[in-house]
FIKOL-367830 format. One record per residue (C-alpha): residue in three letters; z, x, y. Coordinates in nm, 2 decimals. Example, Ala and Ser with C-alpha at 12.3 -4.5 7.8 and 13.67 -1.06 7.14 Angstrom:
+---------+--------+--------+--------+
| residuo |     up |   east |  north |
+---------+--------+--------+--------+
|     ALA |   0.78 |   1.23 |  -0.45 |
|     SER |   0.71 |   1.37 |  -0.11 |
+---------+--------+--------+--------+
end
This chain:
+---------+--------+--------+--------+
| residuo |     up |   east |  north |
+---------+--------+--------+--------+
|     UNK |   5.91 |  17.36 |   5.06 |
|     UNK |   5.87 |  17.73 |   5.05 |
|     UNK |   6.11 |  17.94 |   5.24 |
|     UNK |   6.06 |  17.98 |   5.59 |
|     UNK |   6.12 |  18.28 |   5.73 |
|     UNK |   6.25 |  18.15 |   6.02 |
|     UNK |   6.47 |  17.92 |   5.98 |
|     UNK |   6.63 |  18.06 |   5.65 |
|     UNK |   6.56 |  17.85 |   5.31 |
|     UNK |   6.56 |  17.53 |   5.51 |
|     UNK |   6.29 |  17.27 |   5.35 |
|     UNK |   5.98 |  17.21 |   5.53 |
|     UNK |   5.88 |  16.85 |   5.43 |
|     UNK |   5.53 |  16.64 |   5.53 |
|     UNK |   5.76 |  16.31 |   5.63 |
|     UNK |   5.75 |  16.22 |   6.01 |
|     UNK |   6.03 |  15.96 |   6.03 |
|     UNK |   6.24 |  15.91 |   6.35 |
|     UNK |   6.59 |  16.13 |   6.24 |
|     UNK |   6.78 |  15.84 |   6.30 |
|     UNK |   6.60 |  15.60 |   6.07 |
|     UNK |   6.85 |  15.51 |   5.84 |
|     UNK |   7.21 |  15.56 |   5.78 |
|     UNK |   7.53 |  15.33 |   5.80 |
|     UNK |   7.81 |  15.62 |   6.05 |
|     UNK |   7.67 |  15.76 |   6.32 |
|     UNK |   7.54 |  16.07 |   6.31 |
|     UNK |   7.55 |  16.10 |   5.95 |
|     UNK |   7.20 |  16.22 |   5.81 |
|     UNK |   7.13 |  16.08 |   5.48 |
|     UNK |   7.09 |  16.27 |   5.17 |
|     UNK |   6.87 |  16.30 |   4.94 |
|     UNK |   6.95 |  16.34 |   4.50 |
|     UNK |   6.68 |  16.39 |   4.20 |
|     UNK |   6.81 |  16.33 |   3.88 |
|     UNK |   6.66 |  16.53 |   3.59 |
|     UNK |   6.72 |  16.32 |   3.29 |
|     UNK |   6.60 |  16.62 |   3.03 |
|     UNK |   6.86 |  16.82 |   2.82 |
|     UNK |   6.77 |  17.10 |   2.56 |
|     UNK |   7.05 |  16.95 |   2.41 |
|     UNK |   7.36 |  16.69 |   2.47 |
|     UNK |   7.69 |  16.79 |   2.51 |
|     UNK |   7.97 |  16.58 |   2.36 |
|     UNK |   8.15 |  16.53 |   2.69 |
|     UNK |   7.90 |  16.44 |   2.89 |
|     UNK |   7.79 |  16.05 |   3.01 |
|     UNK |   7.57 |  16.11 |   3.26 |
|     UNK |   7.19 |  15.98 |   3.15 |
|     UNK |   6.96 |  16.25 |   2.93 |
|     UNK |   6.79 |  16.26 |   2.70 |
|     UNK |   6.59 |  16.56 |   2.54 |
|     UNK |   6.32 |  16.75 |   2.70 |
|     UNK |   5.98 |  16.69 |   2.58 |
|     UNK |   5.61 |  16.57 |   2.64 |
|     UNK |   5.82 |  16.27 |   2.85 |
|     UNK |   5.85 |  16.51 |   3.14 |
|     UNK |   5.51 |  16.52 |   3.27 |
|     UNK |   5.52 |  16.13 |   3.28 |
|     UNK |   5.85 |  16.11 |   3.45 |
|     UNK |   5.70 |  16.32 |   3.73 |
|     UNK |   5.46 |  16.14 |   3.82 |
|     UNK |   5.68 |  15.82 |   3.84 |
|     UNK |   5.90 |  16.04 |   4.05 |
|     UNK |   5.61 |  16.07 |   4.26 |
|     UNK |   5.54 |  15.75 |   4.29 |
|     UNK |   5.95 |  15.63 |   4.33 |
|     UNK |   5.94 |  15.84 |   4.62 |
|     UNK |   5.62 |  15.73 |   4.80 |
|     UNK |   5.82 |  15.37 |   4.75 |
|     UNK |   6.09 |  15.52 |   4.93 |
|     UNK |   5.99 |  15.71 |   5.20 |
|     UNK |   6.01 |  15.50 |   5.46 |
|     UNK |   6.34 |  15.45 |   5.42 |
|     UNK |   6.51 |  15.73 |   5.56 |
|     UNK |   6.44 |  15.94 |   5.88 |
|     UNK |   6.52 |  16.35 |   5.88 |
|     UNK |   6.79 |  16.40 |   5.55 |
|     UNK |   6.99 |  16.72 |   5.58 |
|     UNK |   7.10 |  16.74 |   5.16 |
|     UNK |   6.82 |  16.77 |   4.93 |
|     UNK |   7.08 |  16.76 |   4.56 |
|     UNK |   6.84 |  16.85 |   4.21 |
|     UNK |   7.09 |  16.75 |   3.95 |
|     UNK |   7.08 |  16.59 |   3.59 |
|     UNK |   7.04 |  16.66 |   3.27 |
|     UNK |   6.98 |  17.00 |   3.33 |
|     UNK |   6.72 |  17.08 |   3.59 |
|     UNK |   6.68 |  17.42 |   3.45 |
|     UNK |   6.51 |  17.31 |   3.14 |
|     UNK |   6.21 |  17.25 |   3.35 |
|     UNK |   5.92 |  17.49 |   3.34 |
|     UNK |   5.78 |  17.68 |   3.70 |
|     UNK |   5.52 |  17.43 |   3.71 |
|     UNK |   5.73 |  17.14 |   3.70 |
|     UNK |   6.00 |  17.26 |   3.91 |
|     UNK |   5.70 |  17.31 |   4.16 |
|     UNK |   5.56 |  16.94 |   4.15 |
|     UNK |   5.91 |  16.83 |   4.23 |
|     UNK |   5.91 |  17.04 |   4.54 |
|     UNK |   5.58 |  16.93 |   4.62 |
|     UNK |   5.67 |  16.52 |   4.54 |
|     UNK |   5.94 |  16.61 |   4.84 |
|     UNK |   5.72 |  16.77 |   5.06 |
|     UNK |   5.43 |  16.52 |   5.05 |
|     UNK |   5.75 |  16.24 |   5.14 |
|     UNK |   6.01 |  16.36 |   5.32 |
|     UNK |   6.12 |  16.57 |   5.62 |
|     UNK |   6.42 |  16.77 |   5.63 |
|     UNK |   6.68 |  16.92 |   5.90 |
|     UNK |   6.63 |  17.30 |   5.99 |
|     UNK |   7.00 |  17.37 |   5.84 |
|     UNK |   6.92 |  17.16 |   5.48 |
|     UNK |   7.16 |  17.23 |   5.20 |
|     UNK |   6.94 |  17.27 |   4.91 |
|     UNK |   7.10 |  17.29 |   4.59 |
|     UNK |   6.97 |  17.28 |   4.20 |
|     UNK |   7.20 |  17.28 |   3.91 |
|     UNK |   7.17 |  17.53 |   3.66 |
|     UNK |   7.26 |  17.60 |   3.32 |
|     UNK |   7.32 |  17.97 |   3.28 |
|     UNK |   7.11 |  18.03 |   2.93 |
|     UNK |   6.83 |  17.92 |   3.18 |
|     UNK |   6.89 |  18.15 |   3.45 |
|     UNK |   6.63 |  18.41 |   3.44 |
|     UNK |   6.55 |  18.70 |   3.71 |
|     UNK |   6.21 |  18.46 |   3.74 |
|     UNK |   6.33 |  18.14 |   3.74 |
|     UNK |   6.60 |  18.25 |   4.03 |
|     UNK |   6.34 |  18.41 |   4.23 |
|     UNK |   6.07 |  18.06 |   4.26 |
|     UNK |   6.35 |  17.84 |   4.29 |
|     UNK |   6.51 |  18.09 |   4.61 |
|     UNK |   6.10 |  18.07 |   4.69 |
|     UNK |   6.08 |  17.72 |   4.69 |
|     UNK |   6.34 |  17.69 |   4.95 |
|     UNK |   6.66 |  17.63 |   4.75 |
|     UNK |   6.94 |  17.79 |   4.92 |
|     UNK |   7.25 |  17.69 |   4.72 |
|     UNK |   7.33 |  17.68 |   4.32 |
|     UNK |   7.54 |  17.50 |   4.08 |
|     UNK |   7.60 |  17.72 |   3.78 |
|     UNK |   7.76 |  17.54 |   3.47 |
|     UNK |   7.94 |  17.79 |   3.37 |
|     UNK |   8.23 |  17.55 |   3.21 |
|     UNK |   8.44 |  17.87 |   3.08 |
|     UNK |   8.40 |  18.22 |   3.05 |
|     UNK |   8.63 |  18.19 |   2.69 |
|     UNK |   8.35 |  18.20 |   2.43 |
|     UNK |   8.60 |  18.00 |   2.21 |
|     UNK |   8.64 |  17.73 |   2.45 |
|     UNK |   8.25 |  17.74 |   2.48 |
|     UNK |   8.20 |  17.68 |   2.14 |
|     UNK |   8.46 |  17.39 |   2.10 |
|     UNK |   8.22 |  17.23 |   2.41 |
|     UNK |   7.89 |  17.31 |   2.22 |
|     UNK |   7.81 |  17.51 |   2.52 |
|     UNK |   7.44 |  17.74 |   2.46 |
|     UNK |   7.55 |  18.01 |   2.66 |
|     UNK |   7.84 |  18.29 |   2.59 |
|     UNK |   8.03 |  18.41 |   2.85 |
|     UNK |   7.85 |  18.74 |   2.93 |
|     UNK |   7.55 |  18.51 |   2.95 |
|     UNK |   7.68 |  18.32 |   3.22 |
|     UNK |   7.78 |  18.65 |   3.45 |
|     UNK |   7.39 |  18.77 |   3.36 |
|     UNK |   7.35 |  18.42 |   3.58 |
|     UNK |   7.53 |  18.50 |   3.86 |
|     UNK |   7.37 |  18.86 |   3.84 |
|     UNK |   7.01 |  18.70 |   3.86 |
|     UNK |   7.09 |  18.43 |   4.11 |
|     UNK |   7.24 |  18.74 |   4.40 |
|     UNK |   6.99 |  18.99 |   4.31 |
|     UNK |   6.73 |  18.64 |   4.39 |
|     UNK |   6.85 |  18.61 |   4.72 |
|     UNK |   7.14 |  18.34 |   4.69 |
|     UNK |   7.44 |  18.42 |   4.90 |
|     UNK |   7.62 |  18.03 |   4.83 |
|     UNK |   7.65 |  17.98 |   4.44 |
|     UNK |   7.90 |  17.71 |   4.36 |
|     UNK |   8.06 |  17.74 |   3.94 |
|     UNK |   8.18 |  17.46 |   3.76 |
|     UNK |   8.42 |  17.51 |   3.46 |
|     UNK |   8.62 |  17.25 |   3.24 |
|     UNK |   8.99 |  17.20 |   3.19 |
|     UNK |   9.22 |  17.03 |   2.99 |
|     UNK |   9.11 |  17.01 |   2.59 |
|     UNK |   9.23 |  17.00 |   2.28 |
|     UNK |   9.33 |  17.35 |   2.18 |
|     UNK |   9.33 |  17.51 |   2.54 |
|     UNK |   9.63 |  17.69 |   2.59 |
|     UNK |   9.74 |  17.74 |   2.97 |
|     UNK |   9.71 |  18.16 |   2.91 |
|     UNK |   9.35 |  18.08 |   2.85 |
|     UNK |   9.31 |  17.89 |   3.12 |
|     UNK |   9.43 |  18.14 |   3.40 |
|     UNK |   9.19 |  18.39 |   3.25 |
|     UNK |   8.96 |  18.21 |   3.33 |
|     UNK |   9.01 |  18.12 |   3.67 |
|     UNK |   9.06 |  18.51 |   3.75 |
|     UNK |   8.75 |  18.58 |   3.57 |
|     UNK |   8.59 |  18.31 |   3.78 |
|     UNK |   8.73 |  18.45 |   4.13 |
|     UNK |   8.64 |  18.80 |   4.02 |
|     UNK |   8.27 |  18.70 |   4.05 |
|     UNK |   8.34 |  18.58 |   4.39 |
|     UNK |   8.15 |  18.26 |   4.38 |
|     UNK |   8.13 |  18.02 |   4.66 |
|     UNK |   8.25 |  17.72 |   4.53 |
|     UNK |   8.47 |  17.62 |   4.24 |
|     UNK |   8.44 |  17.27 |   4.04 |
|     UNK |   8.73 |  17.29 |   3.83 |
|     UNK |   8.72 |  16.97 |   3.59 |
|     UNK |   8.96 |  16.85 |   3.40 |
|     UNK |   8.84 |  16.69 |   3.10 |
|     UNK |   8.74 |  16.32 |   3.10 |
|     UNK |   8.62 |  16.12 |   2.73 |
|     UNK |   8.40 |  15.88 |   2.78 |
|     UNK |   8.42 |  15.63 |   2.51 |
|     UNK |   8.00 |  15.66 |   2.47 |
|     UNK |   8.03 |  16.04 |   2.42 |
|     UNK |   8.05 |  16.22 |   2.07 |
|     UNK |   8.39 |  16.34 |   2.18 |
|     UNK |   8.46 |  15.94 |   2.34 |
|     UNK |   8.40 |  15.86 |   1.92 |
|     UNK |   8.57 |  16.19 |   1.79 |
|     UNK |   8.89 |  16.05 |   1.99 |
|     UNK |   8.84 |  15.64 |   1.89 |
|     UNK |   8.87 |  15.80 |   1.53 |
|     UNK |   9.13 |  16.06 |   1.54 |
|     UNK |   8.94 |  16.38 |   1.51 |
|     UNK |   9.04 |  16.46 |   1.86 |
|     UNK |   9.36 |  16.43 |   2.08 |
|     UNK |   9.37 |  16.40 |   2.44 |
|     UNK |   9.62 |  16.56 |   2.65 |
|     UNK |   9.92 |  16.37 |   2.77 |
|     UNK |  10.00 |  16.32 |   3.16 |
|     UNK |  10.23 |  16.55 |   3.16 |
|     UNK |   9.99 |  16.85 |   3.06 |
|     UNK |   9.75 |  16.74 |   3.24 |
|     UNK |   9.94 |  16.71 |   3.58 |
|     UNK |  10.05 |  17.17 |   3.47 |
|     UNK |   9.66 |  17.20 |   3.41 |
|     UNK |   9.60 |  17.05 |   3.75 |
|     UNK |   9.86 |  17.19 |   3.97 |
|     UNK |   9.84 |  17.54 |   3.80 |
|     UNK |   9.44 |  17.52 |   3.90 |
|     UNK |   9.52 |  17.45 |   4.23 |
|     UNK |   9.81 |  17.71 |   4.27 |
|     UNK |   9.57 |  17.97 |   4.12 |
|     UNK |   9.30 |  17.92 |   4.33 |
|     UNK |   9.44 |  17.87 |   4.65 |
|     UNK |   9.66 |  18.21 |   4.62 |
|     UNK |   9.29 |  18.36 |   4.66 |
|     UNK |   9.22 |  18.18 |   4.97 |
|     UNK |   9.05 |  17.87 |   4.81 |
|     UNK |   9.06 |  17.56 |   4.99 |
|     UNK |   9.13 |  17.30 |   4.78 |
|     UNK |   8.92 |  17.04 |   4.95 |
|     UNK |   8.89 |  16.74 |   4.68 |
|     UNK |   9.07 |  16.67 |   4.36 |
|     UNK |   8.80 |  16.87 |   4.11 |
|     UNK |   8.65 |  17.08 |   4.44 |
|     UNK |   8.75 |  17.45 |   4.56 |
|     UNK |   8.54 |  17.65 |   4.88 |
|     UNK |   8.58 |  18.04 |   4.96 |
|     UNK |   8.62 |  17.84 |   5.30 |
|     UNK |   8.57 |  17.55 |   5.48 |
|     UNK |   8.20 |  17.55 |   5.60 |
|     UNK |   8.15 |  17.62 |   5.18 |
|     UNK |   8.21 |  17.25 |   5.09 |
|     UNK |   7.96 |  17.09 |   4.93 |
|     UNK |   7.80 |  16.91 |   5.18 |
|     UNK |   7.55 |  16.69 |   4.96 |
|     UNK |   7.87 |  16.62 |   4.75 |
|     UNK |   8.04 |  16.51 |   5.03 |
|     UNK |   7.84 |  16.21 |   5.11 |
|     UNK |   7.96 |  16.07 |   4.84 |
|     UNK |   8.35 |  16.10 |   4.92 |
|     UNK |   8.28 |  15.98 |   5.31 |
|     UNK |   8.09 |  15.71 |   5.23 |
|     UNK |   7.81 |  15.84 |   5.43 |
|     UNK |   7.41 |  15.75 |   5.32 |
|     UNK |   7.22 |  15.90 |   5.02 |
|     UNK |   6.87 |  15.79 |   4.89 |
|     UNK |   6.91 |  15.86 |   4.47 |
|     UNK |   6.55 |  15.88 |   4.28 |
|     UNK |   6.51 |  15.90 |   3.89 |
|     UNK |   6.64 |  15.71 |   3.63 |
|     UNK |   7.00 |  15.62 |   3.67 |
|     UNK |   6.97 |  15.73 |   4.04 |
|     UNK |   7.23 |  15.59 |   4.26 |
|     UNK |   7.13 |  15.52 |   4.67 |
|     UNK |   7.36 |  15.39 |   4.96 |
|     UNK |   7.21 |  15.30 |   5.30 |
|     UNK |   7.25 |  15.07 |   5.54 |
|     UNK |   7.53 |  14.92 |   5.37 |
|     UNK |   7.36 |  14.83 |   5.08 |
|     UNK |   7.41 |  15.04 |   4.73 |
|     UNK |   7.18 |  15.00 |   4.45 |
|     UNK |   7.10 |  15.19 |   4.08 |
|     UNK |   6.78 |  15.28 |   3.90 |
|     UNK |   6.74 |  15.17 |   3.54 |
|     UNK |   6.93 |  15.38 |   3.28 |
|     UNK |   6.60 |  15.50 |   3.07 |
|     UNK |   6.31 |  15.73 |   3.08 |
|     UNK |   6.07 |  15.51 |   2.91 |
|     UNK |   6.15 |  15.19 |   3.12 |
|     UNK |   6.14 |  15.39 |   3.45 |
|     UNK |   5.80 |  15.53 |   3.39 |
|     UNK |   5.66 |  15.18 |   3.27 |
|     UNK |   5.76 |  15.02 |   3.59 |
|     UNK |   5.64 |  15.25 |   3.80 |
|     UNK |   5.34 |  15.26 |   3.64 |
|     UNK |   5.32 |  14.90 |   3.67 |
|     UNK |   5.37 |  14.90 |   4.06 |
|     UNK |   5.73 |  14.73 |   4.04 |
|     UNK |   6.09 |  14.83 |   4.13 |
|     UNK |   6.29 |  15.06 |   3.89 |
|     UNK |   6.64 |  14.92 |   4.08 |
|     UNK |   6.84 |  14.76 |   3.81 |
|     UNK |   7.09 |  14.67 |   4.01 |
|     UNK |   7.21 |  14.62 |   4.38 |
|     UNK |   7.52 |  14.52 |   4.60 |
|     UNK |   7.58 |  14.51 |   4.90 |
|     UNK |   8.02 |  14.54 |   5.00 |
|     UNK |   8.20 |  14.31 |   5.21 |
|     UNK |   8.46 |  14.40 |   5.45 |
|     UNK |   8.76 |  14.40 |   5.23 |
|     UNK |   8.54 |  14.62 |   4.98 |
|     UNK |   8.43 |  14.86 |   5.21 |
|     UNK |   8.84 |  14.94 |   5.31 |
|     UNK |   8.93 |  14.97 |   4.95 |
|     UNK |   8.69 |  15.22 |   4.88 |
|     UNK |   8.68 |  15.39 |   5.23 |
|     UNK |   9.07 |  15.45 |   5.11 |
|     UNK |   9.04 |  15.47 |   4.75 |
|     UNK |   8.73 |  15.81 |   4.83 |
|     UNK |   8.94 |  15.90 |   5.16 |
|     UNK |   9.26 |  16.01 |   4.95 |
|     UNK |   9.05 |  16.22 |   4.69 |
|     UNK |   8.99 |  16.45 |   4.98 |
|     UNK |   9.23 |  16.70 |   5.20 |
|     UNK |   9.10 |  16.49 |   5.49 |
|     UNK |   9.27 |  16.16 |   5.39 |
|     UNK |   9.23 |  15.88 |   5.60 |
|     UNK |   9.25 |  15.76 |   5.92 |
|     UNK |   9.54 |  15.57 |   6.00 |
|     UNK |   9.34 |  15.30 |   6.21 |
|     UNK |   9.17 |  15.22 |   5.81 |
|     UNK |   9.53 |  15.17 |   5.69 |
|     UNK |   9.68 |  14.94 |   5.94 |
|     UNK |   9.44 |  14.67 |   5.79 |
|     UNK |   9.65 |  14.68 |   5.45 |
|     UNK |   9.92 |  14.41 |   5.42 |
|     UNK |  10.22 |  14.63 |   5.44 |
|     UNK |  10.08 |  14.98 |   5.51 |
|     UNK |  10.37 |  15.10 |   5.71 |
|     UNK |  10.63 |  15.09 |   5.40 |
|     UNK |  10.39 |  15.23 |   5.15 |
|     UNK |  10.29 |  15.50 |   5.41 |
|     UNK |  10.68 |  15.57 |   5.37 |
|     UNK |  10.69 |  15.57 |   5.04 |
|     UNK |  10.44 |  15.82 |   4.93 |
|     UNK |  10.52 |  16.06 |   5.21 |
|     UNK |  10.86 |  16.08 |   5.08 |
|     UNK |  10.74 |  16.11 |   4.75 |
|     UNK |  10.58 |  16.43 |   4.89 |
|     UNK |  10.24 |  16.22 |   4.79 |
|     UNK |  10.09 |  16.21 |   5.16 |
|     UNK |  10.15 |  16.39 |   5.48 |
|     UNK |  10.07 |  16.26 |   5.85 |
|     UNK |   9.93 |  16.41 |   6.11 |
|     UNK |   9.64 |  16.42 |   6.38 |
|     UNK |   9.64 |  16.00 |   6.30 |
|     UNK |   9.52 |  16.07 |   5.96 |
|     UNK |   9.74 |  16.04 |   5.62 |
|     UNK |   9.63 |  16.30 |   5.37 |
|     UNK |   9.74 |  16.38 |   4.97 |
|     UNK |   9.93 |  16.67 |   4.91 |
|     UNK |   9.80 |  16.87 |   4.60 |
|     UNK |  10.08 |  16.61 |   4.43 |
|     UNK |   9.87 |  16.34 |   4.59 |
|     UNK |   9.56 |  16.50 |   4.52 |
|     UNK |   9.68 |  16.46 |   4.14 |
|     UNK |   9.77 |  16.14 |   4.17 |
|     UNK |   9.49 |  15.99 |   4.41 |
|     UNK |   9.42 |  15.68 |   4.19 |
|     UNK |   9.79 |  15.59 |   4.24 |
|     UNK |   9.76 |  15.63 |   4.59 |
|     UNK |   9.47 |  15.46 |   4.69 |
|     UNK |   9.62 |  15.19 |   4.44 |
|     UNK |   9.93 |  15.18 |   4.67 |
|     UNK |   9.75 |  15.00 |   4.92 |
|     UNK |   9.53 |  14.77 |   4.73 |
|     UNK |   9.78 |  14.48 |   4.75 |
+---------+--------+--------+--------+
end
């Protein structure tokens, strides 16, 4: 999957599937996501699967390998190629190199394929920015989290704030022109003030994309405990609606758009487009442990462990845990429920099937919840803080 000169850093996989092979809307191309369950270490927010890096990652590789020769034939030409984790940056050249490979011996990609890897900024090197713009990635996630070194040290972050602008420094002088920078909001001790600085310092680098999160504790996280047990607090609604709206007012002054609840682009064609499989319901083929998939209709999860992934691999057998496939009244809950986390809303033709749509309609739009136009009913920012409520509303 090195770049190609002519057609930009767009992968160049071995896979010669029809295009239209797989998928569940028309003319969505599916997508395809690599988790990277390794961590140098674990953060005390975070739930998503890792574990830390070690002599594991050779064997995981080669069950990657062998998931995706399982999988192959499932999908035609994908157009998202998403390297996430855990912290894909942990891994060394030559392991970053047999992932690329594992895709190229499996799948085929469109000419215009967003390739993105995330990146922790303590890993991002003036080498390790220059392979991975080599091997054809053409977009990075940089978890920059905040450029207040106190805040960083309350989230047990590795980097400092100058490290993470030595990051962004490395990845433009590599070659990438679409860098997306996530940062977390709304913790115990974070003063508004601090906040803002933040987000100016953040639009000063002039980064592509913004994830702006607000904090979320998972009750399996070291914070989830230090909460249960009263060594942390958790912001009330109230400060977390200021956090939210004062994010969005901030950003969108520059010329942000504000295109889903946690999700900011310099423009339009800036969205993230692997990310936005997810919100429109659209196909995605997930490999690694705790990999999620959706196509055809059908959605269905890897097994949540390293060692148990690798052993059935090896073994020749499935590393699904689980499956489902929706039924009609599931698949308009959550075509509403993801529709109204995004500027874009929802068609009104999905709402007319909910028993009393037209009054709710009314009611959140003069709530100032949800405008209408174009035959679609979209969140305000209100809305967009709100979007649980909303897609609640029309549950009944």
């Amino acid at each position: 999957m090195r770049n190609n000169p002519q057609n930009g850093a767009a992968p160049r996989g071995g896979f010669a599937a029809a295009p239209d092979a797989c998928g569940d809307r028309a003319g969505s191309s599916p997508g395809l996501y690599i988790h990277v369950p390794f961590c140098k270490t674990k953060c005390p927010y975070c739930d998503f699967y890792s574990i830390a890096a070690g002599e594991s990652i050779g064997r995981w590789l080669e069950a990657l390998a062998r998931e995706a020769a399982l999988r192959r034939a499932a999908c035609g030409a994908l157009d998202t190629l998403y390297i996430g984790g855990g912290t894909p940056s942990v891994l060394s050249e030559a392991e970053t190199e047999r992932i690329f490979e594992i895709v190229d011996a499996n799948f085929r990609f469109m000419p215009d394929a967003e390739v993105t890897i995330e990146a922790n900024p303590d890993d991002v090197t003036p080498r390790a920015a220059a392979l991975w713009h080599e091997l054809g990635v053409n977009r990075a996630s940089l978890g920059v989290q905040s450029f207040d070194d106190e805040a960083l040290r309350f989230l047990r972050r590795r980097h400092d704030a100058a490290r993470s602008r030595e990051a962004l420094r490395s990845l433009r002088d590599a070659g990438f022109s679409n860098v997306g920078v996530d940062l977390i909001y709304g913790f115990e001790g974070q003063s508004l003030d601090h906040w803002r600085r933040t987000l100016a310092e953040a639009v000063e680098l002039e980064p592509e994309h913004l994830s702006c999160y607000q904090l979320t504790i998972a009750p399996s996280t070291e914070f989830g405990r230090m909460l249960a047990s009263g060594r942390l607090a958790a912001l009330d609604e109230e400060a977390q609606r200021t956090f939210f709206m004062e994010t969005s007012a901030a950003l969108t002054r520059t010329g942000c758009v504000h295109y889903e609840v946690s999700n900011f682009a310099r423009d339009d064609s800036l969205r993230s487009r692997h990310n936005g499989k997810y919100w429109s319901r659209a196909p995605y083929l997930g490999l690694g442990p705790s990999a999620h998939s959706f196509l055809d209709g059908k959605r269905w999860w890897n097994v949540r462990s390293v060692e148990t992934y690798c052993r059935l691999l090896e073994e020749a057998a499935s590393p699904v845990e689980d499956s489902e496939t929706l039924g009609d009244e599931e698949i308009a809950l959550e075509t509403v429920a993801l529709g109204f986390r995004t500027r874009d809303g929802v068609p009104l033709e999905a709402l007319r099937r909910r028993p009393g749509w037209e009054r709710t309609l009314d009611t959140l739009v003069a709530e100032g919840l949800v405008t209408v136009e174009h035959g679609r009913a979209a969140p305000t920012t209100e809305g967009l803080c709100v979007a649980d409520r909303i897609a609640a509303a029309f549950a009944g």
